[in-house]
Structure formats: structure tokens, C-alpha cells
N, C-alpha and C positions, 0 to 999 in steps of 0.2 A: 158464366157470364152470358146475357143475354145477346143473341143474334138485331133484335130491336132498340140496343143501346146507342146513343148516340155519340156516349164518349168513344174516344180514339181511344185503339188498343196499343200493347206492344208488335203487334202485326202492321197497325198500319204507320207505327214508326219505323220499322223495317222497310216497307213499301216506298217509304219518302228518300228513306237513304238511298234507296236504288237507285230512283227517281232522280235523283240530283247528282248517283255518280256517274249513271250514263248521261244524264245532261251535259255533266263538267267533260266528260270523256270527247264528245262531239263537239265540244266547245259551244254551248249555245245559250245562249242568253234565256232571262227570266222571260222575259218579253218575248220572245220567240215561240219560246215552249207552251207560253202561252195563249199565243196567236194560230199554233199549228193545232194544238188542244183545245182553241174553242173557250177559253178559260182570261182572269184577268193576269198578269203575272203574280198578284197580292192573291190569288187562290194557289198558284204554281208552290209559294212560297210555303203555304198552309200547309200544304199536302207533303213537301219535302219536309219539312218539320216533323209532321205526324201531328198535325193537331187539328187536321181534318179526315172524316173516315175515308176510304179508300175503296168506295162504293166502283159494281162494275163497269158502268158507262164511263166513268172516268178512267179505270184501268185500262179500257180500251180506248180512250182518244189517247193515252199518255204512250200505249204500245206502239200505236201507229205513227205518232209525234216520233218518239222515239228508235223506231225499226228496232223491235223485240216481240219474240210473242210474248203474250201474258203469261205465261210460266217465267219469265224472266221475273217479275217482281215478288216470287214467293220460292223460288231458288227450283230448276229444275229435278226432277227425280233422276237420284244419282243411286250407285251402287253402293250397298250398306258396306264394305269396307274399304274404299273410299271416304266415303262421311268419317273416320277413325285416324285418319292423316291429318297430323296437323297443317302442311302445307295444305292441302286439300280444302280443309276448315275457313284458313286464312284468306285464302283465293277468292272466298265466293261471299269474303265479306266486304262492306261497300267500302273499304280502306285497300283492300285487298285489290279489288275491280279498279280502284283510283290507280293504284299503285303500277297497277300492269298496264292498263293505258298510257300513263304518263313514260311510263318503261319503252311501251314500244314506239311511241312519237321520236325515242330518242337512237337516230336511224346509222350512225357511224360507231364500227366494230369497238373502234379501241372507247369512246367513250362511254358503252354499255360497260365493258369490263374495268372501267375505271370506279364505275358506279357499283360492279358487283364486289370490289374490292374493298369498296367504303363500306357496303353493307354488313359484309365479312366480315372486315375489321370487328365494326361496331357489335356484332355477334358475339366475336371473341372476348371484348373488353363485357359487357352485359356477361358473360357468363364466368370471369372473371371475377366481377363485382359479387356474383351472386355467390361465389363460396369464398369469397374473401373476409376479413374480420372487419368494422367496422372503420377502423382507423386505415387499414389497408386500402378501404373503397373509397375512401378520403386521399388518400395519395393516388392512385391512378384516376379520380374523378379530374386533379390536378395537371394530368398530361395533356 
């Protein structure tokens, strides 16, 4: 692929995702982000999609908008076995980053572990399902 291309890669839908879960994490509007960026929100939007490229001027209003360095939107250099954990893998993806933010807003002992419980759970029954026979995962889909 050409450096000169103008279409958007799978990189800079990577880029977007970031971009939108640390917006959602700071709670901050289209508009915002794109007032502190210099940008209209309908570019904000673009760019979180990936269907605008993710050229460096802009990586750097969105860092500063943002408070990350630019190594945040193309995932820091981590240690190669590390990268082989799946929890590891999961963490640092923009589902993963939503996840753990919305996780730590929620500030009272016992309602984290009520939530780790439910996760659990849902762990258990998912793995459950998965060596179970078809008619079986018909019956606990049931519960």
C-alpha cells in the first residue's frame, strides 16, 4: 500500500476507535473534542469511524485534546510476552479500554464485585455453552 493513498487504512480505523474510547471515557462530547481540536464535530466523527486518514497534525491536536501522548493511538511498545496474554490482548483493545474505564467510575466495594460476579458468571455459562451439545445450549440459553 501506498504511503500517498488517500483511502483510510485498517490503521486509521484503529486510530478512531481510540479516539472515541478515550473521548467516551472523559465523557466529552463531539462538540467538544472538536472545539478543543480545532476541528468541526462532523470531522470528530470522521476520524472516529476511520473514514478519514489520521494524518500527524491531527494526531497531535486529538493527543492534546485528549491528554495522551501519541503513542496512545497506535498502542504503546509493550513487552513481546505480554502481547501473548489474552487478558493483556483484550485490555488494550478499544472495548477493553471502554470497559476498564466504565469499571473504575464505579467507585463502591461491594458493587465492583457484584459486577465481577456477573462477569464470572457469564464466563462460566459461555464456556458451558461451548462444549455443550446443541440442544443442551438451547436449554441453558433458557435460564
Amino acid at each position: 500500500m501506498s504511503l500517498e493513498s488517500k483511502k483510510p487504512t485498517s490503521l486509521d480505523k484503529e486510530i478512531g476507535a481510540r479516539i472515541r474510547s478515550r473521548r467516551k471515557a472523559l465523557n466529552m462530547t463531539l462538540a467538544n473534542l472538536g472545539l478543543s481540536a480545532g476541528i468541526s464535530h462532523q470531522q470528530v466523527v470522521k476520524y472516529e469511524k476511520g473514514d478519514n486518514r489520521a494524518y500527524p497534525a491531527a494526531l497531535v491536536a486529538f493527543a492534546r485534546s485528549l491528554d495522551v501522548p501519541i503513542s496512545y493511538f497506535f498502542g504503546e511498545a509493550r513487552d513481546e510476552l505480554a502481547e501473548d496474554e489474552p487478558v493483556f490482548r483484550f485490555v488494550t483493545t478499544p472495548e477493553g479500554i471502554e470497559l476498564n474505564s466504565a469499571f473504575a467510575n464505579v467507585v463502591d466495594a461491594g458493587k465492583r464485585l457484584m459486577i465481577l460476579d456477573i462477569v464470572e458468571d457469564l464466563a462460566d455459562l459461555h464456556s458451558r455453552l461451548g462444549a455443550a451439545s446443541p440442544a443442551q445450549a438451547e436449554n441453558y440459553a433458557g435460564m
